[in-house]
N, C-alpha and C positions, 0 to 999 in steps of 0.2 A: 249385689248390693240391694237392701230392702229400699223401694221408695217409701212404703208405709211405716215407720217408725215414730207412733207420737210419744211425746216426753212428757204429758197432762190431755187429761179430759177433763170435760163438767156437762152437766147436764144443763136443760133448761126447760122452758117453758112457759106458756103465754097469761095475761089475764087480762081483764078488760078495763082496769084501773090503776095503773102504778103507785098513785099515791095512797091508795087504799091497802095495795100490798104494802108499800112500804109500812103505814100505819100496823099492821096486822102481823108479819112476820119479824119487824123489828121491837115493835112496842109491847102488841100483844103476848105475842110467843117470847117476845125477849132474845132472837137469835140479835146478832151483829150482821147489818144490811148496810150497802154505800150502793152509790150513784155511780155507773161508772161514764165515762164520756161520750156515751151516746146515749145517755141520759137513762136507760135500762139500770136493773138492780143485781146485784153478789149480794145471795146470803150467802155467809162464810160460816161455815159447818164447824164442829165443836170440836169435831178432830183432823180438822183440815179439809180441802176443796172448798168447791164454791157452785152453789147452783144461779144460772142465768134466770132473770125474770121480765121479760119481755111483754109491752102492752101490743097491744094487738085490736083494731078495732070491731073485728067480728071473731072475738073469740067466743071459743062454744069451750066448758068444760072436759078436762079428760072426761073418758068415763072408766078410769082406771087409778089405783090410788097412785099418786105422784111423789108422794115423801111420805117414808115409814120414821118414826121416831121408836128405838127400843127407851124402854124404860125398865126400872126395877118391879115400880109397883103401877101395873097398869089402873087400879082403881083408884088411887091414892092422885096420878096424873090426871084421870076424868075428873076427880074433883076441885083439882087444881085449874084445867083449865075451863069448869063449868063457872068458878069463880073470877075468872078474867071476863067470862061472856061468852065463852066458844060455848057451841051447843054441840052434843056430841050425834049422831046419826041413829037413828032405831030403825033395825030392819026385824020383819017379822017372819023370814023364810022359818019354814018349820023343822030345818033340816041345821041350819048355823043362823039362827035369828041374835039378836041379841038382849041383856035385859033392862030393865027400867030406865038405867044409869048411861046404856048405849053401847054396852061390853058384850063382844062374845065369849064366852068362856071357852077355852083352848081344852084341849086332852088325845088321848091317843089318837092318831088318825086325824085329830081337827087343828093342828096347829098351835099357836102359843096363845093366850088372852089378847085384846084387840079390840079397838074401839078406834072409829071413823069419825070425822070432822070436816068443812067444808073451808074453803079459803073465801074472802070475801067475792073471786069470780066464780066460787063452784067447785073448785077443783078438790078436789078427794086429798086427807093427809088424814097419816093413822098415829096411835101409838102402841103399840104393842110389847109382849113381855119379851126382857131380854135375856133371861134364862133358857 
């Protein structure tokens, strides 16, 4: 008999404002976020699950991205969400920097196109291409 056998997971993750995530991942992004009874957040995922979102009062940001969104058109998405307000991240490594708009451009060996964004605690979310 297996004692480990779970029938669902989810992830989660802390930030240092709930209401501000609530504001940001329901409103801003537009996903579907509820309250659950200990008063923590479910974003409920476009194709099912749910990520935990938990405040935490010495939260430090990951420092690793924590939600990848694929998209079709990763530039087309930067401008979409530059138009809500998200700012997207510019890094200048000389090796996978990224350009003006905050896109790394993908190719053999570098992965798919990809642009980073910050949640209102800090937390790293990308979108990247879904091809």
């Amino acid at each position: 008999m297996t004692a480990f056998a779970p029938t669902r997971a989810f992830s989660g993750f802390s930030v240092d404002d709930i209401d501000a995530a609530r504001a940001f991942y329901g409103e801003t992004l537009g996903l579907e976020v509820s309250t659950n009874l200990m008063g923590f957040l479910d974003i409920h995922l476009p194709q099912g699950g749910s990520i935990l979102v938990y405040g935490k009062p010495n939260h430090t940001p990951a420092s690793f991205t924590i939600l990848n969104f694929p998209v079709d058109d990763v530039e087309a998405a930067v401008d979409d969400l530059n138009a809500r307000g998200v700012v997207t991240k510019i890094y200048t490594d000389p090796d996978f920097g990224t350009d003006e708009k905050g896109i790394a451009h993908g190719g053999p060996g570098r992965g798919p196109d990809i642009a980073w964004f910050t949640d209102p605690a800090g937390n790293v979310l990308a979108v990247l291409s879904a091809g």
